[in-house]
C-alpha positions as CSV (number, residue, x, y, z in Angstrom):
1,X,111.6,141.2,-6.0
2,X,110.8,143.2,-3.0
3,X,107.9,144.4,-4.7
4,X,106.5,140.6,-5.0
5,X,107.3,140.0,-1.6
6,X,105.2,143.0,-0.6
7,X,102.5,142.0,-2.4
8,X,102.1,138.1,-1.0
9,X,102.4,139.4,2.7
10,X,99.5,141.9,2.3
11,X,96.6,139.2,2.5
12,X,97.8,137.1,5.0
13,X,98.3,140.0,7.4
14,X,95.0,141.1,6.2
15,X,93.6,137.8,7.3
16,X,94.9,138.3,10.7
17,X,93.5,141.1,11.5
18,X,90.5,140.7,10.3
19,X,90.6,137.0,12.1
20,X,91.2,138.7,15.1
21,X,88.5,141.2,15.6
22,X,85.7,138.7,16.4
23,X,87.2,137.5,19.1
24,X,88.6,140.8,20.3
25,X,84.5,141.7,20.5
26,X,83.8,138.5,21.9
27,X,86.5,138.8,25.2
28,X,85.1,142.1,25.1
29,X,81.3,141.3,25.8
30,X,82.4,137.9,28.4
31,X,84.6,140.2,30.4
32,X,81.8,142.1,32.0
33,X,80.1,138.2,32.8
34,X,83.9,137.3,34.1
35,X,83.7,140.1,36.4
36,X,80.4,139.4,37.8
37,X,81.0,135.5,38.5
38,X,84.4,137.1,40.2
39,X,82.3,139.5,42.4
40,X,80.1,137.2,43.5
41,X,82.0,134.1,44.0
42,X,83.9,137.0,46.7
43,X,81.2,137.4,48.2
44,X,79.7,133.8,48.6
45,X,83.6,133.2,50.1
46,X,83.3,136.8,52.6
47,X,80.2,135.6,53.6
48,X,81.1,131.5,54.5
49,X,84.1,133.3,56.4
50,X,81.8,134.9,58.7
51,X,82.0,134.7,62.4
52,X,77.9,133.5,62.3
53,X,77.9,131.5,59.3
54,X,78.1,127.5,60.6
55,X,75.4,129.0,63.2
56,X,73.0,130.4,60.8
57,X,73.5,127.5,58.0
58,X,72.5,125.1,60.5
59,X,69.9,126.6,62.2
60,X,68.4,127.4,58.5
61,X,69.2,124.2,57.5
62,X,67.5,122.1,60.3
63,X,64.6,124.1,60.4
64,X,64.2,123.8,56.3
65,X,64.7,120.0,56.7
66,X,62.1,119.7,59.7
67,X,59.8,121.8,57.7
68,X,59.4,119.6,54.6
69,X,59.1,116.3,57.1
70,X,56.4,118.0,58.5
71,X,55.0,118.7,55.1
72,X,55.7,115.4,53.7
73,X,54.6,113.7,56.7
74,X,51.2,114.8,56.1
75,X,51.1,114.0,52.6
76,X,52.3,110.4,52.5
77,X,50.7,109.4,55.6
78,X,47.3,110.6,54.9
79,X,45.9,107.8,53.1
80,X,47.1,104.6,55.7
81,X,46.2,107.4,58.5
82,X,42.7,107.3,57.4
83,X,42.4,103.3,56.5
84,X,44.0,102.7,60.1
85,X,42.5,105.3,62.5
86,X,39.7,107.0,60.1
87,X,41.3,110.8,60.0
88,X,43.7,111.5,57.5
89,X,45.7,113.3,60.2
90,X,46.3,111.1,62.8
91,X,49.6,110.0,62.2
92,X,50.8,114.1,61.1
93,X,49.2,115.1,64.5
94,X,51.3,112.6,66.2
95,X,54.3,113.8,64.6
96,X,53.4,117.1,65.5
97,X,53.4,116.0,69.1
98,X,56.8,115.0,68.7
99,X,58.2,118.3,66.8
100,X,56.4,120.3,70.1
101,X,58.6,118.0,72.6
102,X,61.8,118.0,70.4
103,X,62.3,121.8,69.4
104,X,62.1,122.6,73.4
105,X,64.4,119.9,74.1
106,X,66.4,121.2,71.2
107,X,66.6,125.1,72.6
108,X,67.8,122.9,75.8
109,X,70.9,121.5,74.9
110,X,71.4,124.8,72.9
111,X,71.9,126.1,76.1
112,X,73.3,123.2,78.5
113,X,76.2,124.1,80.3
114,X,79.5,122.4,78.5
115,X,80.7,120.7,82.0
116,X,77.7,119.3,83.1
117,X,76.8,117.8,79.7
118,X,80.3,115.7,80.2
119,X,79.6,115.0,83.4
120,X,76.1,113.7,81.8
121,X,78.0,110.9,79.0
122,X,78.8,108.5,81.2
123,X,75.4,108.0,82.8
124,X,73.6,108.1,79.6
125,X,75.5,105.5,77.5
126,X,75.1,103.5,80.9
127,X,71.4,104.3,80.3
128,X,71.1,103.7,76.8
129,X,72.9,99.6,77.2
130,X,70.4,98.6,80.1
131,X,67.3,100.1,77.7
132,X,69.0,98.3,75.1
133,X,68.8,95.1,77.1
134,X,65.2,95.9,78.5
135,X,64.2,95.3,74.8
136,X,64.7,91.2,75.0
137,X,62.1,91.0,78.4
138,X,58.7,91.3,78.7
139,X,59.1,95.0,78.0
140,X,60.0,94.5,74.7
141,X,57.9,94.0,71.8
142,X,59.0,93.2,67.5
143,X,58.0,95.9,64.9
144,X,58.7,94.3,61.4
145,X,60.5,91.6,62.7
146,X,63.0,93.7,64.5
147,X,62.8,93.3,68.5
148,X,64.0,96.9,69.3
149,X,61.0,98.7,70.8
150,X,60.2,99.2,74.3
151,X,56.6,100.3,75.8
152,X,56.9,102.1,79.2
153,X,53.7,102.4,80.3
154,X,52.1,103.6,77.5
155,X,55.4,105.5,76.0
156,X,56.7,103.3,73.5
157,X,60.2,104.5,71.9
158,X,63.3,102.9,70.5
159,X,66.3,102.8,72.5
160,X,69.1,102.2,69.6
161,X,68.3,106.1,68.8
162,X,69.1,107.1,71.9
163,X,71.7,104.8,72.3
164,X,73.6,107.1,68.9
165,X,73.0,110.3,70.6
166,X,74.6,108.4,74.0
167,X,77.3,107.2,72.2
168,X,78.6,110.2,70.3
169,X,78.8,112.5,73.7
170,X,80.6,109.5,75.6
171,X,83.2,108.9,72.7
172,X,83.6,112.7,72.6
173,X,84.3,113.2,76.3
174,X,86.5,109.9,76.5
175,X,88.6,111.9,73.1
176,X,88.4,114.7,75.0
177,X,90.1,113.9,77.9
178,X,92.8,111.8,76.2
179,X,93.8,114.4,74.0
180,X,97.1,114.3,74.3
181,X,97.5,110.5,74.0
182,X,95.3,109.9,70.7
183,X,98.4,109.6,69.2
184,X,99.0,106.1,70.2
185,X,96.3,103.9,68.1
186,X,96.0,101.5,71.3
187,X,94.4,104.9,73.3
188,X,92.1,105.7,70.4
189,X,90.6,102.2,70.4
190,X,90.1,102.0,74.1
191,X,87.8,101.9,75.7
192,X,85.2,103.4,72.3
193,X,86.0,100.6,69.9
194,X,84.7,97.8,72.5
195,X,82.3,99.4,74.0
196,X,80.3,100.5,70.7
197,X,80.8,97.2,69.2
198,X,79.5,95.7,72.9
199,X,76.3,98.1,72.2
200,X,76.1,96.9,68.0
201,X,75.8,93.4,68.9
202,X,72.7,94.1,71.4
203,X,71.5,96.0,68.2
204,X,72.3,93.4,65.8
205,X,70.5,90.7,68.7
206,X,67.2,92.9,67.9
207,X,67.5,91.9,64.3
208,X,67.9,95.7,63.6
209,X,70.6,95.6,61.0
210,X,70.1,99.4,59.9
211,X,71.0,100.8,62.9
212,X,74.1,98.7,63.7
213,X,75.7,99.5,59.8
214,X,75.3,103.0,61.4
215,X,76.8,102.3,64.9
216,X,79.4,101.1,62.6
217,X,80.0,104.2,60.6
218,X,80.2,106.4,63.7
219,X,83.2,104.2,64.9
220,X,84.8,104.4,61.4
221,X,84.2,107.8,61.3
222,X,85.7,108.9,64.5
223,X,88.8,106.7,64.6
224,X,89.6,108.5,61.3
225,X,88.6,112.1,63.4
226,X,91.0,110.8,66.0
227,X,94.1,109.9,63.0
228,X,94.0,105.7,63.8
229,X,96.5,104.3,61.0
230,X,94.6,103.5,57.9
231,X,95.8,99.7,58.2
232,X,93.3,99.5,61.0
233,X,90.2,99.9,59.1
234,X,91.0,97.6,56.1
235,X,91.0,95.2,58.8
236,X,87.5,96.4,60.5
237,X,86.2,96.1,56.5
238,X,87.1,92.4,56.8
239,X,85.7,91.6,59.8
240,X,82.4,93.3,59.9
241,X,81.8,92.3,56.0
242,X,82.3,88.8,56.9
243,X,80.1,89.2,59.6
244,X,77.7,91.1,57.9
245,X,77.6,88.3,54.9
246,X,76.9,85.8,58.0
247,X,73.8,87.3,59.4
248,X,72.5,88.2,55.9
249,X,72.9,84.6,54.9
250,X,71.6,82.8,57.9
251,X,68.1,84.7,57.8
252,X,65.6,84.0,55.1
253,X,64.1,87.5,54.4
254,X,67.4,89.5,55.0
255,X,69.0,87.0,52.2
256,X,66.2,87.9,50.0
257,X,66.7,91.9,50.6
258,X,70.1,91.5,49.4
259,X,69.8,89.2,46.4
260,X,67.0,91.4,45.4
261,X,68.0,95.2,45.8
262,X,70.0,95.0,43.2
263,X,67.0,94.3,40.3
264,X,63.9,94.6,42.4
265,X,62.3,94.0,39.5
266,X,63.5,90.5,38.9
267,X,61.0,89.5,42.2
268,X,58.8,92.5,41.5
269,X,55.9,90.6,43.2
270,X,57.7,89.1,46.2
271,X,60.7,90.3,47.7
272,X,61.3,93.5,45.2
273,X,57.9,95.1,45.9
274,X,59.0,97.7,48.3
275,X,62.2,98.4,46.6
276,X,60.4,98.3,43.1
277,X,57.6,100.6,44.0
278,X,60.3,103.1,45.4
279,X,61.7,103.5,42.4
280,X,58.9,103.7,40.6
281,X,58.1,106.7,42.6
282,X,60.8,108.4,42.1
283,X,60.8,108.1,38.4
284,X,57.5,109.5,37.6
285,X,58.0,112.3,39.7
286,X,60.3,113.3,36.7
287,X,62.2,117.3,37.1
288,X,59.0,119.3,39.2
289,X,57.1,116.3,40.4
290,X,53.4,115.5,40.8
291,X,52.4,118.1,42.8
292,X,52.1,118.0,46.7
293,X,49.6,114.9,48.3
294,X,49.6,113.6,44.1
295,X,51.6,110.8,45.0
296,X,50.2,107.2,43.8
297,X,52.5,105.3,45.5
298,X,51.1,105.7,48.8
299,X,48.0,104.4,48.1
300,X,49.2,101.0,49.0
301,X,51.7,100.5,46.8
302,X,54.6,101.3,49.0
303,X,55.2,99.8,52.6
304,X,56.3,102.1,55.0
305,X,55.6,105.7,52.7
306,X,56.1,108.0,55.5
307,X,58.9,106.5,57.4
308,X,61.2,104.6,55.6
309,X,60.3,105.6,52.5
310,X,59.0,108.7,52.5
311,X,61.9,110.0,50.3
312,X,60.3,108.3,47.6
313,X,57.2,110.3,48.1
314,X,58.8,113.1,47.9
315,X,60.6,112.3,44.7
316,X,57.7,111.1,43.0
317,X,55.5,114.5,44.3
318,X,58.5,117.1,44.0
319,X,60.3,115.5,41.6
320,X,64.0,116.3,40.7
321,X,63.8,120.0,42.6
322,X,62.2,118.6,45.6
323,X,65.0,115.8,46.3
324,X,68.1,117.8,45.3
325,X,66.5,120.8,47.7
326,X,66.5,118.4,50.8
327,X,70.1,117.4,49.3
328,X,71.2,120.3,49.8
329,X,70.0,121.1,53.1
330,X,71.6,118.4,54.2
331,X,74.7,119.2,52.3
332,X,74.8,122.8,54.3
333,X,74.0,121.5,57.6
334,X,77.4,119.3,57.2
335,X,79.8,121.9,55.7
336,X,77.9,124.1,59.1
337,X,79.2,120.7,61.7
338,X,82.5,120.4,59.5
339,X,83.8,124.0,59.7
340,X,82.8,124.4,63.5
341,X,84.8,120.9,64.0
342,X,87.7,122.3,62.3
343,X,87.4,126.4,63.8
344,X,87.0,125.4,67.1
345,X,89.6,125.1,69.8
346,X,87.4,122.9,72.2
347,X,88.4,119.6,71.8
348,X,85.0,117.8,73.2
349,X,83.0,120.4,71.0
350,X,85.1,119.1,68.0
351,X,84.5,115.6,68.9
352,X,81.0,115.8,69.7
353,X,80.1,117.6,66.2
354,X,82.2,115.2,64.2
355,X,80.4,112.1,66.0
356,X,76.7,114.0,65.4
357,X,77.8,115.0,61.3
358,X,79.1,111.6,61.1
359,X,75.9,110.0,62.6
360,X,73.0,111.6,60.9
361,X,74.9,112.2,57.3
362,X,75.7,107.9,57.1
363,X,72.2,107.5,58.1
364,X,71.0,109.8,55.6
365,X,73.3,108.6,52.6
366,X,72.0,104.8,54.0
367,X,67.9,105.2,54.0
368,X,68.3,107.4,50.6
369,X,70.9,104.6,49.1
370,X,68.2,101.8,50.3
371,X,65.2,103.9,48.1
372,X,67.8,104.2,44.8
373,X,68.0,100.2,45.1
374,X,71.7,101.1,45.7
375,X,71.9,99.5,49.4
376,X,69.2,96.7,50.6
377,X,66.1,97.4,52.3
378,X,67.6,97.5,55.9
379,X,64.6,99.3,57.2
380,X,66.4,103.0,58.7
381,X,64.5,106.5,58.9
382,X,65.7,109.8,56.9
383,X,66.6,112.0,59.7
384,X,64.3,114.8,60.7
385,X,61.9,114.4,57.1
386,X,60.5,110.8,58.0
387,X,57.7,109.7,60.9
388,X,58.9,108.5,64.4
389,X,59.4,110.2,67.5
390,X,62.5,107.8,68.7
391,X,64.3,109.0,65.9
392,X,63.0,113.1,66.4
393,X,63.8,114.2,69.2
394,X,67.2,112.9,69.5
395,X,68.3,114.2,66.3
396,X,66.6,117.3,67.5
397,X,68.6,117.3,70.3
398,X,72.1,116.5,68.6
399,X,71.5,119.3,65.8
400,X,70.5,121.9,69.4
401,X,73.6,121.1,70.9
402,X,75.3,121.6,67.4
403,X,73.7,125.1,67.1
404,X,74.8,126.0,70.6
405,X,78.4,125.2,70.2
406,X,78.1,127.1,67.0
407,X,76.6,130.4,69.1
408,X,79.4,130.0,72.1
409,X,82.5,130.1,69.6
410,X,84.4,133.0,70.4
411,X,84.4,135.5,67.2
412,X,80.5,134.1,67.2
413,X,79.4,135.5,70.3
414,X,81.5,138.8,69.9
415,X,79.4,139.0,66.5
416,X,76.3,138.7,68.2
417,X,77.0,140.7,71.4
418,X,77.6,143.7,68.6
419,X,75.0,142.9,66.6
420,X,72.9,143.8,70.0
421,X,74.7,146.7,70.6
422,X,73.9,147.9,67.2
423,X,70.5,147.2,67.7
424,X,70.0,148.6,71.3
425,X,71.9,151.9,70.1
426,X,68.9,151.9,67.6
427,X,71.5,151.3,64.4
428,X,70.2,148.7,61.6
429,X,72.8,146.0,63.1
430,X,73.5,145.4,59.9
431,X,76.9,145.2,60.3
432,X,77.0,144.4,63.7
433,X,77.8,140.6,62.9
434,X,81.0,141.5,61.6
435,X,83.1,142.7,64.2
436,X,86.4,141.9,61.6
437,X,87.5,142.2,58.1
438,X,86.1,139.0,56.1
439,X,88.1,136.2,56.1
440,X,89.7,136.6,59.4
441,X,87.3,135.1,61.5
442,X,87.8,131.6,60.9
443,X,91.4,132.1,60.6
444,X,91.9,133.8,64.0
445,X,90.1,130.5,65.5
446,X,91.8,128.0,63.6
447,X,95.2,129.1,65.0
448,X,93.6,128.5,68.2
449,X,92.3,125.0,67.1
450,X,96.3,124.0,65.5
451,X,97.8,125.6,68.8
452,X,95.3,122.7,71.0
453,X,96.6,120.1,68.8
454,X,100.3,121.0,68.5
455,X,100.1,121.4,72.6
456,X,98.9,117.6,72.2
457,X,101.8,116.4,69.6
């Protein structure tokens, strides 16, 4: 009897062992992988917890960005360059002009004093409603149907892009100073909500529906920086969608962009044709693309290639890559804004970077939404890749002041002022950006930052 028994429970722990050995050799060869992904997921984490980081991402990030406008500029202009002003460089040389005024302007308010660039809010949102204004006089002059271009004597520009760069440093300064009351929604509405509704409607009076869904985003945006009750906005929703339904619906062509975007095919010859062709480019660009200047669309195919449509280009001549790459970018550049608005302990810098993430990411998700056929042709640039000076310099601008606030944090500047020790003692200064263990940079300033607010509360 015990000798039977014996005998069945030989092969079954037999079978178990020898079951187990393959996977003992298997855990064995993915530990060493394990490890690795461990390692360097430690790193990635050390090295987003550096002092430098949100200064370097988005210095990198908007120089990357500017970089492949420039390039794509030239390439999807080239061909209407040379039908409308015979050289195929025209309209790239222009933009160049504008990159040579904007990257100064940029290292500028990199390094304009904190005080004086409050002091400056008021006077430029002032600015920014009377250019608005000038827009309906003689002054004024359509593009596309929209009335929102001004020509000063030769220097023509568009004063809603300066009117979002105006708009997020007043907001900011107003938040800033009534810190300790945001708490009461009645504060965090006035005076910002009115006045940047005031300052949509002169937009919307131009036609210029683009920029106004953006003007509209900012305010969302930084009521819900500011902790207005959620209530609020379903009740902004329902007022600016029925008034957005109204002014699609009581204009010809806007009411055929938005029975259209969603099959731009269905009207492929009338009303779809920009929208069809953009998606047409960026299909055949496939996972690597065409290759740079092989584009087909912008031979005619595609109004508006190197402005509001230029990300179509670059999907149909860099393909899958070249698109997730600016993606990305753009990605970095807002986890840069977003960890210096949460780091910092100065209320206007927090503000201020919220209002400029908040500003160029909508408008970004919008014009690349309106190529995708997933929002209606609204007619709204890709910031820093597409053509257009307006629309340059003050985004240069905005991303300069970003970078300077990024610089001027405290553990920042101790970083650098070491890392030029380092470098003056003749050392590598390869460590002289880390003047503390990783990971307790951004802690040490994000006491500071809850000790501002609870002070408020």
């Amino acid at each position: 009897m015990s000798v039977t028994s014996q005998t069945r429970q030989a092969p079954a722990t037999s079978r178990t062992s020898v079951g187990t050995r393959p996977q003992g050799r298997l855990a064995g060869s993915l530990a060493p992988l394990g490890d690795a992904l461990r390692g360097r997921a430690r790193t990635v984490r050390h090295a987003l917890e550096r002092p430098l980081t949100s200064y370097y991402l988005l210095l990198g990030g908007t120089t990357m960005l500017l970089a492949i406008g420039l390039m794509m500029v030239l390439s999807a202009s080239s061909v209407y360059s040379f039908k409308a002003h015979d050289s195929s460089y025209y309209i790239f040389l222009k933009q160049l002009t504008w990159v040579a005024i904007g990257l100064p302007a940029a290292f500028v308010a990199s390094r304009f004093n904190r005080r004086l660039l409050r002091l400056l809010a008021w006077p430029a949102v002032i600015i920014a409603v009377v250019l608005l204004a000038l827009t309906q006089t003689s002054l004024g002059f359509a593009v596309n149907g929209n009335r929102n271009w001004l020509d000063l004597g030769g220097l023509t520009l568009q004063p809603s892009e300066i009117a979002k760069l105006a708009i997020v440093l007043w907001t900011a300064d107003v938040y800033a100073t009534k810190e300790k009351l945001l708490g009461n929604p009645v504060q965090a509405l006035v005076p910002v909500a009115p006045v940047i509704v005031m300052i949509s409607a002169l937009v919307v009076f131009q036609h210029d529906l683009g920029t106004a869904l953006v003007l509209f985003a900012l305010l969302l945006g930084m009521l819900w920086v500011v902790g207005v009750p959620a209530r609020l906005f379903g009740f902004a929703f329902s007022v600016v969608g029925v008034l957005a339904f109204y002014l699609a619906a009581s204009n010809s062509e806007r009411r055929e962009r938005l029975t259209s975007f969603m099959d731009p095919f269905k009207d492929f010859q009338g009303s779809g044709w920009q929208a069809g062709h953009g998606l047409l480019g960026m299909a055949s660009g496939g996972i690597f693309g065409k290759g740079l200047s092989a584009s087909q669309q912008k031979w005619g195919s595609l109004p508006e290639a190197h402005t509001d449509f230029i990300f179509a280009v670059l999907g149909e001549e860099l393909g899958l890559v070249g698109t997730l790459l600016v993606l990305v970018l753009f990605g970095a550049v807002a986890y840069a804004a977003v960890r210096l608005a949460i780091t910092t302990a100065d209320p206007f810098v927090r503000y201020a970077t919220a209002g400029v993430t908040i500003w160029l990411m909508s408008q970004m998700l919008i014009n690349i939404g309106m190529v995708l056929a997933l929002l209606p042709v609204i007619g709204i640039p890709l910031p820093l890749v597409s053509y257009g000076g307006s629309a340059l310099v003050p985004s240069l601008v905005a991303l300069g002041l970003l970078v300077g606030f990024a610089r001027n944090e405290p553990e920042a500047r101790a970083a650098l002022q070491a890392r030029r020790r380092d470098r003056g003692q003749g050392g590598t200064g390869g460590q002289g950006g880390r003047t503390r263990r990783p990971g307790t940079a951004v802690p040490a300033v994000l006491a500071g930052s809850l000790r501002s607010r609870s002070r408020r509360q």
